[in-house]
N, C-alpha and C positions, 0 to 999 in steps of 0.2 A: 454558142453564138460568138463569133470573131468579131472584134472591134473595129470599124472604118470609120474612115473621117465624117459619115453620113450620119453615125449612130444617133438615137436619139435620147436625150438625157433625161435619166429619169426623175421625176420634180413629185411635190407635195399633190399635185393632183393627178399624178399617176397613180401612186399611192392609193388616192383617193379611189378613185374609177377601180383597182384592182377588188378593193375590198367591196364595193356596188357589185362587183362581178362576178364575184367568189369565187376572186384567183387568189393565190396561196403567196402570200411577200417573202421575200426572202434575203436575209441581213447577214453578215457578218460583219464582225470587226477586220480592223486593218491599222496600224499603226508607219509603218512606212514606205517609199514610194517602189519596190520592189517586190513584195507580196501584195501591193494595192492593184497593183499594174496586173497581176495572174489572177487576184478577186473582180475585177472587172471585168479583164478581158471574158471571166466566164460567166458572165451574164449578172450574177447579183445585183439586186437591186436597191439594197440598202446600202452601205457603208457606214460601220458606226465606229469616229476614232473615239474608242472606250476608254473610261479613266482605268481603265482594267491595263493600262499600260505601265502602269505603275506596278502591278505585280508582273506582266510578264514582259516588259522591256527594263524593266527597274530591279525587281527582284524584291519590290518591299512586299510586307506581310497583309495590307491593306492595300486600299484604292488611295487612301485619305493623305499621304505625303505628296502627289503629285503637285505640280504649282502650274500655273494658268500660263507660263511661258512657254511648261515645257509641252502643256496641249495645244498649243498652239504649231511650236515645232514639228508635231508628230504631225495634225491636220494639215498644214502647207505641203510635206511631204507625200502624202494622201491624195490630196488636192492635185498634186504636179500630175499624180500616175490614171486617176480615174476619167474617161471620157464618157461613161455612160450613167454611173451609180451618184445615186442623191448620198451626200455624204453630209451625215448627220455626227457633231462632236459636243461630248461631253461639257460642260459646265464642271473645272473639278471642285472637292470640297472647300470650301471657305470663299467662294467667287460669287455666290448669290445666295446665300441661307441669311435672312434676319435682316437685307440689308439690300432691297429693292434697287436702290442707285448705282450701287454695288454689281448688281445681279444684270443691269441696264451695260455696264461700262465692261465689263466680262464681256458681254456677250457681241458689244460691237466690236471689242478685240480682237476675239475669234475670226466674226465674219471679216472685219477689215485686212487681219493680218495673214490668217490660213485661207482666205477665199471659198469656207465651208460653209452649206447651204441651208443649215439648220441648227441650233442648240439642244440640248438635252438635257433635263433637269430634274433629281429627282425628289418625289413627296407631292402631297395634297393639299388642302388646303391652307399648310401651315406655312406655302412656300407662296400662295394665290396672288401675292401682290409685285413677287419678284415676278412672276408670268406676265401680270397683265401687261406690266411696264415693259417687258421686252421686246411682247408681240405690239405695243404701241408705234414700236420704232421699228416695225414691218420685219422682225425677222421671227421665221417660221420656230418652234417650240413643240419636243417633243418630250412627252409626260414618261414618267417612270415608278410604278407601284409593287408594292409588297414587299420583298427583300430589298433596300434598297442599301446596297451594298457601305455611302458613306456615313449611314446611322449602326456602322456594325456594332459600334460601342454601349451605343442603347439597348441593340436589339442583345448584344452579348453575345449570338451564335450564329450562323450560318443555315438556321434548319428552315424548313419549311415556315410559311409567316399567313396568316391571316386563316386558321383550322379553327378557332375559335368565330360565334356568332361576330359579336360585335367589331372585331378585327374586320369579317369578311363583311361587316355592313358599310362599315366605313371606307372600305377601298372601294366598293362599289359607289359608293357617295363621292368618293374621291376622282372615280373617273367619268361621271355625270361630268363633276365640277369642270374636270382639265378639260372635256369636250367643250362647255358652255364659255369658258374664258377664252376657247378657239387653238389649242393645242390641236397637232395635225395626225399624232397618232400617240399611242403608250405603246410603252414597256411594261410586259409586267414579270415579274420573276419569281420561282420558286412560291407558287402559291396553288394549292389544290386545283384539277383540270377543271372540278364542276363547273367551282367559283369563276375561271378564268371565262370557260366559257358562257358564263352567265355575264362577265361584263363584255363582251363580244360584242352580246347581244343588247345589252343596254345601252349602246353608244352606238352613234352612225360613223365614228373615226376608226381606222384599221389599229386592231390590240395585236400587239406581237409578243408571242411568249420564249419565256428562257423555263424550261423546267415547271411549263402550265399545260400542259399535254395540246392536244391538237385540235381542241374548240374552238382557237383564236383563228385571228386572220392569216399571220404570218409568224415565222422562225428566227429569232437571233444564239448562234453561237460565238464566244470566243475562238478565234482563226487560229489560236495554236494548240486550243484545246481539241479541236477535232481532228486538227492536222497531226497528233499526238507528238507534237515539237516538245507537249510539257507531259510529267509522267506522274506526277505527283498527285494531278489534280482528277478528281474520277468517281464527280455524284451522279446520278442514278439516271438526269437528265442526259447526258452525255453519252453522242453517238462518235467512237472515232473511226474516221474515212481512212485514217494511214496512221502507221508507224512511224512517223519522221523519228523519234528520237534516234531509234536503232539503225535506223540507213544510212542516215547521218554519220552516227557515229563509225558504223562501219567503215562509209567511207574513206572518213578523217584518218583511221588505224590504217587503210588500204595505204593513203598516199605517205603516211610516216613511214610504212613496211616498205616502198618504196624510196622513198629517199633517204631509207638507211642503207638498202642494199644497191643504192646508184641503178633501179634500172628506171627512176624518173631524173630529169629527165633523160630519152635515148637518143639517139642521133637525129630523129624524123624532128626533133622538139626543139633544136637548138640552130643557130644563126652559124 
């Protein structure tokens, strides 16, 4: 689907109606205005600038160094290129955990400064009062359960999270909750298909899974992990669409092969 000035923007109650309708939502990440601008134009309908930009525009080992200036940057830049995609951005670590007024002042930064459509926050009920307070001040809030990437330290690992009973009663408790305090969708990550699709089904709000098989409503991947810009990274969830890293790089060797042997530029190329 091509972009024109007509297009219609997709919002929190698109969203909504998709999952009433059991169409299939579909998200990726996007961090700046040049790969935002080609995840739009091709129809997606999510946009999520990820604190996941911290490990692949940054290079750190976690989510947990980025800072709330620098999600802001990446969202405005996001913001400039999207004409159609709800663009939903991260909350990064330490902007609203334990510290509701906190969580409040975050998140009008976001919207006031990157012109992004929604927040993203993750955990349950132990984060309940930093939600209520955001969505008091009318901006949309969307949930995020089981892996949640900036409790790595807690969780210690990366694996699979909620295989255990009482793990999986409480995420399920937990996205009762995020529905009832008026969150407009979850995340949920790396957590058994059953379970996922069992909170699917226990919530009227579209659940989008990363590495929860295909019970949920919709799909989030990281944009350079399927685009395979990154090579490193390769759990089990993970479909890649291309090889960018090797084309790339090919190319890069083509045009150094060339401008060692002078045939760039040639005469067509030059003033």
């Amino acid at each position: 689907m091509s972009v024109h000035s007509d297009v219609k923007r997709v919002t929190v109650h698109t969203v909504q109606a998709m999952k009433n309708n059991k169409e299939k939502i579909s998200m990726l990440t996007a961090y700046d205005y040049s790969l935002a601008t080609i995840v739009d134009a091709a129809g997606v309908d999510i946009i999520l600038v990820g604190d996941s930009a911290s490990n692949v525009m940054a290079g750190h080992e976690t989510t947990l160094p980025i800072t709330l200036d620098q999600m802001i940057y990446h969202a405005s830049s996001v913001v400039r290129a999207a004409k159609r995609s709800l663009i939903v951005v991260d909350l990064p670590f330490g902007s609203y955990q334990g510290n509701s007024r906190s969580a409040l002042e975050s998140s009008i930064r976001i919207m006031k400064e990157s012109g992004g459509h929604a927040v993203k926050m993750e955990g349950g009920s132990e984060i309940k009062e930093s939600i209520i307070r955001v969505l008091s001040a009318g901006i949309p809030v969307m949930g995020h359960l089981g892996l949640t990437p900036q409790s790595i330290y807690k969780f210690g690992t990366y694996t699979v999270r909620a295989k255990e009973e009482e793990e999986a009663d409480k995420l399920v408790q937990d996205a009762r909750l995020l529905e009832e305090l008026g969150c407009f969708a979850i995340v949920v990550e790396k957590i058994p298909a059953k379970l996922a699709a069992k909170v699917a089904k226990a919530v009227k709000i579209p659940v989008i899974g990363i590495g929860a098989g295909s019970g949920v409503d919709g799909q989030v991947l990281v944009l350079h992990d399927m685009l395979g810009i990154n090579k490193e990274f390769s759990p089990r969830f993970l479909r890649r669409y291309l090889n960018l890293f090797d084309e790339m790089k090919g190319a890069i060797e083509h045009y150094i092969e060339d401008v060692r042997s002078l045939d760039f530029p040639n005469e067509k190329e030059q003033y």
